[in-house]
TIVEX-669201 format. One record per residue (C-alpha): x, y, z. Coordinates in Angstrom, 3 decimals, decimal comma, always signed. Example, Ala and Ser with C-alpha at 12.3 -4.5 7.8 and 13.67 -1.06 7.14 Angstrom:
% residues 2
- +12,300 -4,500 +7,800
- +13,670 -1,060 +7,140
***
This chain:
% residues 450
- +0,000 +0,000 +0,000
- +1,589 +3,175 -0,672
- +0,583 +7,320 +0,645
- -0,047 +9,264 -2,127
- +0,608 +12,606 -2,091
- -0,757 +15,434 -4,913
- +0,596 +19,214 -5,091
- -1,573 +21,102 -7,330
- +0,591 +23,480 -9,616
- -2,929 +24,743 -11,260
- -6,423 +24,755 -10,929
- -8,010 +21,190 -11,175
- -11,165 +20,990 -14,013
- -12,110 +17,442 -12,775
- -15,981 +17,978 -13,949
- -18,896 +16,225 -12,936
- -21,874 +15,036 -14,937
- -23,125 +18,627 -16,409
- -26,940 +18,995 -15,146
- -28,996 +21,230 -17,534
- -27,571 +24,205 -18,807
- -25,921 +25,621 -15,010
- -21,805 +25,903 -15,433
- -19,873 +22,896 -15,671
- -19,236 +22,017 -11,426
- -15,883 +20,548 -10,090
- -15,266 +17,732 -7,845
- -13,897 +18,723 -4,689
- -11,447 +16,061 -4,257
- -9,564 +14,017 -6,737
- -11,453 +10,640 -7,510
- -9,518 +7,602 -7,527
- -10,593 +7,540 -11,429
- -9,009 +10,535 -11,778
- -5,488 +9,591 -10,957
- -5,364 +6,168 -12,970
- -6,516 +8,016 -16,202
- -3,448 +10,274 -15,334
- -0,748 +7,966 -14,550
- -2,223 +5,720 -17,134
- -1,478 +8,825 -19,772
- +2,237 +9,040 -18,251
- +2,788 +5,405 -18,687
- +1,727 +5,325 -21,963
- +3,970 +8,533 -22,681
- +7,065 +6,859 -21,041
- +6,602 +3,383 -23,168
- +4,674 +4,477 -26,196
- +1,188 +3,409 -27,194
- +0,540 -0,071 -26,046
- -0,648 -1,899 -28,903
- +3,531 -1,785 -30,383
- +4,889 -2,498 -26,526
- +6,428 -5,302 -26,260
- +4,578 -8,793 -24,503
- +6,010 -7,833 -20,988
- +5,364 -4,057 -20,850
- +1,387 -4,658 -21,919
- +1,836 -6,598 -18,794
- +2,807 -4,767 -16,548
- +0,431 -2,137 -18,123
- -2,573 -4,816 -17,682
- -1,308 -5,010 -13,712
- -1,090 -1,152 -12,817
- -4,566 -0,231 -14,459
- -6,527 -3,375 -15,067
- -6,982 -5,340 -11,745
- -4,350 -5,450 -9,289
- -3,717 -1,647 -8,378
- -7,006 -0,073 -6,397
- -7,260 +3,825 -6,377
- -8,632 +5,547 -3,738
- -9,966 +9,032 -3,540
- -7,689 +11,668 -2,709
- -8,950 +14,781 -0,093
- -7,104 +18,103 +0,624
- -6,466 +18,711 +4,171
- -9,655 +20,170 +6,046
- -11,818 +18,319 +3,447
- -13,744 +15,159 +4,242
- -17,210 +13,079 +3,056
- -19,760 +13,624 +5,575
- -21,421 +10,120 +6,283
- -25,307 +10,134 +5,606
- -25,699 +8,176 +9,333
- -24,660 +11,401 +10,688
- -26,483 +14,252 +12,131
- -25,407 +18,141 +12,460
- -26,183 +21,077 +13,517
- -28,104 +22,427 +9,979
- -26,459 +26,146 +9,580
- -22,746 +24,587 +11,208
- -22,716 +27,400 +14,300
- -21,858 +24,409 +17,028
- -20,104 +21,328 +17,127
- -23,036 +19,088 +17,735
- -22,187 +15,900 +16,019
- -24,725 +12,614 +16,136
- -23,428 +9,343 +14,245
- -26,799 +6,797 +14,297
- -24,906 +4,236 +14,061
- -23,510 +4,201 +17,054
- -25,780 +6,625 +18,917
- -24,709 +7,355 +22,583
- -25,887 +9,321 +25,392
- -25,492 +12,641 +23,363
- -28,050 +14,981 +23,028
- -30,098 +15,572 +19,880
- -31,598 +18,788 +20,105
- -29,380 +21,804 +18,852
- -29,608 +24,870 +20,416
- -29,048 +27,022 +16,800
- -32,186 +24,798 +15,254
- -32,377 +21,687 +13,269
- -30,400 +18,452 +13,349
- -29,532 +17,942 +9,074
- -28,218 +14,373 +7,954
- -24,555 +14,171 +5,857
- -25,796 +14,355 +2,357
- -22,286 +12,038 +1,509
- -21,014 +15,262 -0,285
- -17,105 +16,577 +0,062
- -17,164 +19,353 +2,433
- -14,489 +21,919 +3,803
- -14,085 +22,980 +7,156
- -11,745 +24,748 +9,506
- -8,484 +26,518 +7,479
- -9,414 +24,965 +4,135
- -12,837 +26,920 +4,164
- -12,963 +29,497 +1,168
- -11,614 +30,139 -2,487
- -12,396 +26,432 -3,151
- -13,757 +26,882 -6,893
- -13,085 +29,346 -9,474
- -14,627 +30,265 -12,557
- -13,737 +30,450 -16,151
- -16,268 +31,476 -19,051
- -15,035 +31,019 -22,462
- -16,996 +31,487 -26,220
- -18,109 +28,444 -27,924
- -16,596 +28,029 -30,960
- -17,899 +26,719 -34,605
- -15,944 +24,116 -35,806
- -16,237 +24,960 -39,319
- -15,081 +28,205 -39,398
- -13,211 +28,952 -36,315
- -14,877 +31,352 -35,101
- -16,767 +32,670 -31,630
- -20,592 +31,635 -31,963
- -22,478 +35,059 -31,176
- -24,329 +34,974 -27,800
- -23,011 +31,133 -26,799
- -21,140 +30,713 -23,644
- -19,237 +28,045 -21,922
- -18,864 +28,392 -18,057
- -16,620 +25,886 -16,247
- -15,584 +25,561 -12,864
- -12,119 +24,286 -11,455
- -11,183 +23,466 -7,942
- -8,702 +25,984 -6,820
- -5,200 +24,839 -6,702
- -4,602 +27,381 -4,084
- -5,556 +26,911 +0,146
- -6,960 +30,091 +2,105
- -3,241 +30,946 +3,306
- -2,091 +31,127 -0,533
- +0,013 +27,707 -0,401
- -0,065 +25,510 -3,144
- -3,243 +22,645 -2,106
- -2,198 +19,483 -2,096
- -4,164 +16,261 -1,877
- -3,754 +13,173 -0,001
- -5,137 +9,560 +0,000
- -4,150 +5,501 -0,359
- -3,009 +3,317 -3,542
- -3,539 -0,195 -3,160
- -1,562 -2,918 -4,776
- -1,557 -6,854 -4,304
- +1,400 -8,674 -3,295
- +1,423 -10,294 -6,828
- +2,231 -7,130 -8,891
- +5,499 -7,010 -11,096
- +8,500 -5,581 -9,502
- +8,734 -2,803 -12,504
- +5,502 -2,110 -11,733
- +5,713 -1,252 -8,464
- +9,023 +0,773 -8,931
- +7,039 +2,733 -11,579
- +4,098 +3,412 -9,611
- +5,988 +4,825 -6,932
- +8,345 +6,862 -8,654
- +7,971 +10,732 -8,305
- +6,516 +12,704 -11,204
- +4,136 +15,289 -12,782
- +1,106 +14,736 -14,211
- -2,543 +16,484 -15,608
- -5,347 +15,872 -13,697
- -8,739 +16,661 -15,365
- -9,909 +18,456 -18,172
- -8,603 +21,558 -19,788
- -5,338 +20,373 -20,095
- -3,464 +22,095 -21,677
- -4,150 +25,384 -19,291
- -5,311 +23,504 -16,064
- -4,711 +20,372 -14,034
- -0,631 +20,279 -13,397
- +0,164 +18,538 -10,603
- +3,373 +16,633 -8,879
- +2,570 +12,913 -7,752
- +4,609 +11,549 -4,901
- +4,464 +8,505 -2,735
- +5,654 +6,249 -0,239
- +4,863 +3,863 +1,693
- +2,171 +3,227 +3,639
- +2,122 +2,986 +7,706
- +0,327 +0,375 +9,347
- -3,242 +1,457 +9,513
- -4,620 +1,430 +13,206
- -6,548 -1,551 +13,468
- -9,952 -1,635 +14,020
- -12,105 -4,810 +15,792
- -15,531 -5,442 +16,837
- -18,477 -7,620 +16,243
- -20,903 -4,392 +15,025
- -19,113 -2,731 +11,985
- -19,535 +0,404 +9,656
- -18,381 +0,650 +6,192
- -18,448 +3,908 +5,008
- -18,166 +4,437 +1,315
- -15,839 +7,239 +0,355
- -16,402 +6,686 -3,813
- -19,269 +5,216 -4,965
- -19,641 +1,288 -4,801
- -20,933 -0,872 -7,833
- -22,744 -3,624 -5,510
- -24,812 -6,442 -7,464
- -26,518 -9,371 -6,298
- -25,894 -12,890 -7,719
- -27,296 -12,086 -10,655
- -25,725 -9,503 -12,060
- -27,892 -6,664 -11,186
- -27,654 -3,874 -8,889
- -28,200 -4,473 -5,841
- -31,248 -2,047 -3,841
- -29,605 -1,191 -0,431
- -33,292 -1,159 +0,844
- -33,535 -4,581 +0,189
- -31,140 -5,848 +3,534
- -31,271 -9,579 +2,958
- -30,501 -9,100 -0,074
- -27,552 -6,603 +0,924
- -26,795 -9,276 +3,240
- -26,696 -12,483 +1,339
- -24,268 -9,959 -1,702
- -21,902 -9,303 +1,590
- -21,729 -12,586 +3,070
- -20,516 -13,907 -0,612
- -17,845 -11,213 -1,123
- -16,482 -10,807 +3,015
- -16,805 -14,146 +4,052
- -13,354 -15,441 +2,134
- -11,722 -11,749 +3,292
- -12,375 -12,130 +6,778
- -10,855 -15,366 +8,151
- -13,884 -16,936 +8,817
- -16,221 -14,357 +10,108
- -19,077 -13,838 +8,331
- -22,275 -11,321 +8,224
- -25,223 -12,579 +10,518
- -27,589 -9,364 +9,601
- -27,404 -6,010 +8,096
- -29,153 -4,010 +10,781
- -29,390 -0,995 +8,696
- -28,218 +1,175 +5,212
- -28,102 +4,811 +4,967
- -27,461 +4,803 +1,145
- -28,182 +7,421 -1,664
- -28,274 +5,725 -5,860
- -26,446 +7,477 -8,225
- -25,121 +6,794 -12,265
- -21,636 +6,549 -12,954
- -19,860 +5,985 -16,055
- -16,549 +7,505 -17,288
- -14,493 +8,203 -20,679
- -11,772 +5,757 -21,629
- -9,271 +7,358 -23,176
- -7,312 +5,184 -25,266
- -10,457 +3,773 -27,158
- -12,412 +6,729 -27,212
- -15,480 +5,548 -25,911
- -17,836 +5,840 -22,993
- -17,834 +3,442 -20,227
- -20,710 +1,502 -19,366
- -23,006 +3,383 -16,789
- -23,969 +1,499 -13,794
- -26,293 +2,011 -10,790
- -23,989 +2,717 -8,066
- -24,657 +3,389 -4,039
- -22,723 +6,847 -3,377
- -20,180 +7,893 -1,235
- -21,109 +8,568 +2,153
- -23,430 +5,951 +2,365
- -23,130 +3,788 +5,385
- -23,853 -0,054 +5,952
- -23,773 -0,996 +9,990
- -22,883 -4,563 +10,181
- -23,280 -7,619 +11,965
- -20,723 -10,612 +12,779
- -20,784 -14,237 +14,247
- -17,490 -12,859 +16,044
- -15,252 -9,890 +15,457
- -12,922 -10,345 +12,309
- -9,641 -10,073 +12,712
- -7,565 -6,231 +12,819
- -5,284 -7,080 +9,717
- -8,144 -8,654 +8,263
- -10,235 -5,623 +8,211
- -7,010 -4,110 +6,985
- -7,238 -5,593 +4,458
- -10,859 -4,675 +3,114
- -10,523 -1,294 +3,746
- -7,433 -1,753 +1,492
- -9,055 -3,738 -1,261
- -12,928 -1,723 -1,277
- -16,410 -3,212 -1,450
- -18,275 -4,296 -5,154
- -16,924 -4,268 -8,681
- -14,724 -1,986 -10,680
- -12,153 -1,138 -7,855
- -9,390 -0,947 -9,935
- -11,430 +2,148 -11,227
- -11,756 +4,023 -8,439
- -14,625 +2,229 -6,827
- -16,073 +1,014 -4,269
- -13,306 +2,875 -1,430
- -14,430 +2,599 +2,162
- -13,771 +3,109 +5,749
- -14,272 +0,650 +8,619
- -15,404 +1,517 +11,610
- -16,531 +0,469 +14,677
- -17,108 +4,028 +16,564
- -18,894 +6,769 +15,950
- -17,841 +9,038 +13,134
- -15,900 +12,455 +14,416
- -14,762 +15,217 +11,661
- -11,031 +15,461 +11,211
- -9,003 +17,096 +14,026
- -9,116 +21,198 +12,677
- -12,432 +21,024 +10,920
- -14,616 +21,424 +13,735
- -16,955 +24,465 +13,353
- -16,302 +26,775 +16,682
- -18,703 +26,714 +19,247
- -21,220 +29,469 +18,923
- -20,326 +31,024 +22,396
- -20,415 +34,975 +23,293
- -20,824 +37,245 +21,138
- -18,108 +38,050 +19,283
- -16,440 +34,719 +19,316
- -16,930 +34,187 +15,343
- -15,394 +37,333 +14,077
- -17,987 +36,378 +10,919
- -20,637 +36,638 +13,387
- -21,443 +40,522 +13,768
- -20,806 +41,526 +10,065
- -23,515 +38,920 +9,373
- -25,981 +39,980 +12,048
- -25,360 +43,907 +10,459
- -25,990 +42,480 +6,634
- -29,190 +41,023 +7,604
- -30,150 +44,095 +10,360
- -30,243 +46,037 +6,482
- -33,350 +44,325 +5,671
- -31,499 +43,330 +2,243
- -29,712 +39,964 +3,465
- -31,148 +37,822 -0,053
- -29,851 +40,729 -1,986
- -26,610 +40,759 -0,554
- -25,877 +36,846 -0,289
- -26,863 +36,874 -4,211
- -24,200 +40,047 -5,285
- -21,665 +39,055 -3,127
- -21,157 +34,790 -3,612
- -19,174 +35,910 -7,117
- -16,533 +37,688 -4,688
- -16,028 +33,996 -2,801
- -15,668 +32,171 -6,256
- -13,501 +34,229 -7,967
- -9,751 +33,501 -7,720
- -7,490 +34,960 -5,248
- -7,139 +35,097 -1,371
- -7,557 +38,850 -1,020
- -9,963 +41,358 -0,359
- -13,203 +41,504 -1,564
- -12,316 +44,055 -4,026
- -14,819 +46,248 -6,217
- -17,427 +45,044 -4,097
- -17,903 +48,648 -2,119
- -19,241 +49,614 -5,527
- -22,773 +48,006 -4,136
- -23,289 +50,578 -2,134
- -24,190 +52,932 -4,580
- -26,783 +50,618 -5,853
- -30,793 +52,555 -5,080
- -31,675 +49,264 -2,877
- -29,252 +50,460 -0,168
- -29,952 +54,169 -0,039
- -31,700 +53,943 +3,079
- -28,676 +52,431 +5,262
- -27,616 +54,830 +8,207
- -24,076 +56,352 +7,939
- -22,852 +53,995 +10,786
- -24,319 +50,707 +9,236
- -23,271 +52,347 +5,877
- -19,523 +52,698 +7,191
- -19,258 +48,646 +8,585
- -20,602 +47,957 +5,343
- -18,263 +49,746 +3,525
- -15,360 +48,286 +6,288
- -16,197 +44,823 +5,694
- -16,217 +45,241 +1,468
- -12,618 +46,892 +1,844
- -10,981 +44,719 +4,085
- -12,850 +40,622 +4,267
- -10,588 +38,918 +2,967
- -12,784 +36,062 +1,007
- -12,430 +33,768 +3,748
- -13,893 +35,929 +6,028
- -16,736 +37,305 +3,544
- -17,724 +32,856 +2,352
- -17,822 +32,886 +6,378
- -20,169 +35,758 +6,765
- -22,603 +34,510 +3,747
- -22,663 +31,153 +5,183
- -23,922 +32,747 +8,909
- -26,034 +35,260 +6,450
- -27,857 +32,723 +4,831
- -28,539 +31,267 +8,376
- -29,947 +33,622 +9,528
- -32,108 +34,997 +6,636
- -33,468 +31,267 +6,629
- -34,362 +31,628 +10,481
- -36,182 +34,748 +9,721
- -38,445 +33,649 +6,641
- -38,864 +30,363 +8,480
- -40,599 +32,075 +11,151
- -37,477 +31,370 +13,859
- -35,806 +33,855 +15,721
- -32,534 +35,415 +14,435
- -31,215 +36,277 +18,009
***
């Protein structure tokens, strides 16, 4: 198993399915997919295209990328998939975290409102919140003649490849290989070296690839399990087809067949519950030019709390967490997490406890915004300032305040106004929206806002 390691030299284009006619969105991590199209794309640039390699380098091609390699998803620091077992606070002012699958003593009301579920999505938190995405718009062009088509636009959206401090992002997560790959192989995938990640090549997506060896993951034991799905998981049944995670004998039956020869004996007595979400996947393969099938796959974050006849062994479970869960791992599937505790976020990412006032420094630029009577106005002129690339101020921004909806401020709420355009940087100003929307959703809800 080797650490993997990915310093992003440029903004990342690593698009998701396009829904409707809204921009083009990003991924906020780098999907296990992701990286094996790259280093697939350096391999076949360091040995030339495979159908002239010779009998032992289309093998150890056929090893890296076709079976015995399985890439995980890679997350920047402060970044992490929020498990759909989990509960939160639903506008993130305290640290109330609830994990149903191993509920406790813990409370579950929330002082700031309502308890939300994880929705299985990538999220930021702590230092890594803000100037996540940017933004590039670009004229469609006609193939025939070359030229800009009048009045058609292209938006598409890139994860930054910068952090809120201005240091280069990098990316981190787990390559898995079985004992039986080639020795060149393994040399090869380890060795240092840049690569694109994405789309838009040729101005986006430069990256350097490093890695190492893995450490021993801390084991984990117990005779009630979790798997949490960080990539989405192609499960079928016996059959062939997918599997429907309502259906939990039948969830259980697909799981007893596939863990039972991991797990030294120890099989699945019950599935005692599935927090799952559906979703299509496909994909683009490259070197024949031609879409991959689509399947019907459970998404990340989805949760399945298990059962044993006795607790499998630590290096056992080591070992699945290594290899995934259903078909197509070697693609980036089917990556998990085992666990036998509840689920915490990552040490940093915990929102701040919403204490006295003052303790949020977003907190009373927020509470002014919305005092205005204009907080919808203002969270819809100001996102662009969070998006756009850059860690500094807010920039041109003050010019919305000599817009007519804002002409009946006060000189003193006029002046904070004006203080926060000038000097928020956009870390600051994606914090104040976030506690902005909050609050104009407790007032139109009918909730108090104090």
């Amino acid at each position: 198993m080797l650490d993997v390691r990915i310093t992003a030299h440029q903004p990342l284009a690593l698009g998701v399915r396009p829904a409707g006619t809204a921009p083009v969105a990003t991924h906020l991590h780098i999907p296990g997919s992701v990286l094996r199209g790259a280093l697939a794309a350096a391999w076949l640039l360091d040995h030339g295209p495979l159908a002239q390699a010779p009998t032992r380098a289309r093998r150890e091609f056929l090893a890296l990328f076709e079976g015995q390699v399985a890439y995980g998803p890679l997350f920047a620091p402060g970044s992490h998939v929020v498990p759909l077992s989990v509960l939160r606070c639903k506008y993130r002012k305290c640290a109330l975290v609830v994990d149903e699958a191993f509920p406790g003593q813990e409370t579950r009301s929330c002082p700031c409102g309502p308890l939300e579920p994880g929705r299985g999505a990538v999220e930021f938190a702590g230092p890594g919140r803000g100037q996540r995405v940017t933004e590039n718009t670009r004229l469609q062009i006609d193939d025939r003649t070359g030229v800009a088509e009048e009045g058609l636009l292209f938006t598409r959206r890139a994860l930054a490849h910068r952090d809120a401090q201005g240091g280069l992002r990098t990316f981190h997560g787990r390559l898995s290989a079985g004992s039986d790959l080639p020795e060149a192989a393994a040399r090869w995938l380890a060795a240092s070296r840049r690569l694109r990640l994405g789309g838009r090549r040729s101005t986006s997506g430069s990256v350097t690839f490093t890695a190492h060896r893995a450490e021993r993951p801390r084991p984990v034991s117990g005779q009630r399990l979790a798997l949490r799905l960080t990539a989405p998981a192609v499960l079928t049944d016996a059959s062939g087809l997918p599997l429907d995670p309502a259906d939990l004998r039948a969830v259980r039956e697909a799981l007893h067949a596939e863990l039972s020869p991991l797990l030294g004996g120890a099989e699945v007595t019950a599935v005692e519950r599935v927090w799952a979400r559906r979703e299509r996947v496909g994909g683009w393969h490259a070197a024949s030019r031609l879409p991959k099938p689509v399947e019907l796959a459970v998404s990340a974050g989805s949760v399945l709390l298990l059962a044993f006849d006795r607790p499998p062994a630590p290096e056992a479970l080591g070992a699945l967490a290594a290899r995934g869960l259903g078909l197509r791992r070697h693609e980036g599937f089917g990556a998990l997490e085992v666990a036998s505790t509840s689920w915490v976020p990552p040490a940093g990412t915990e929102p701040a406890p919403d204490g006295a006032a003052g303790s949020d420094p977003a907190e009373r630029p927020a509470r002014l915004l919305h005092s205005t009577g204009h907080a919808a106005w203002f969270l819809d002129q100001l996102r662009p300032y969070v998006l756009q690339p850059g860690d500094g101020p807010a920039g041109p921004a003050t010019a919305l305040l000599g817009r007519p909806q804002l002409r009946r401020l006060t000189p003193s709420q006029r002046q904070e106004v004006t203080d926060l355009l000038e000097n928020a940087s956009a870390e600051l100003l994606d914090r104040v929206l976030l506690l902005l929307e909050a609050l104009h959703r407790f007032s139109t809800d009918g909730a108090p806002s104090s």
